[in-house]
C-alpha positions, 0 to 999 in steps of 0.5 A: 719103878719110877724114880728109882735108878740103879747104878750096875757095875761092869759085871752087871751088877747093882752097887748103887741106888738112887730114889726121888725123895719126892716120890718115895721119901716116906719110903727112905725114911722107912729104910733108914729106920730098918738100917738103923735098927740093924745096925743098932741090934747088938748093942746092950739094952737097958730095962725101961724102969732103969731108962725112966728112973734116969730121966726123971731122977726117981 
């Protein structure tokens, strides 16, 4: 794929990539976004009238 490269270990295997973001930077942004969220997905929730009754002090 162009403007992507990886970056393979002694045993042939991929540790790293590297993307253009001038090709693929909406691409990134949509990975971060997926990693984010991962990462983020145990975490404790709040209900949403609990998240607007603390923002608008109701």
């Amino acid at each position: 794929m162009k403007g992507v490269q990886f970056l393979i270990d002694d045993e042939g295997e991929r540790k790293t990539v590297t993307i253009d973001l001038s090709i693929h930077g909406e691409l990134w942004e949509d990975f971060f976004d997926a990693a984010i969220a991962k990462e983020r997905q145990d975490e404790p929730r709040e209900p949403l009238e609990e998240v607007r009754r603390k923002v608008l002090g109701n």
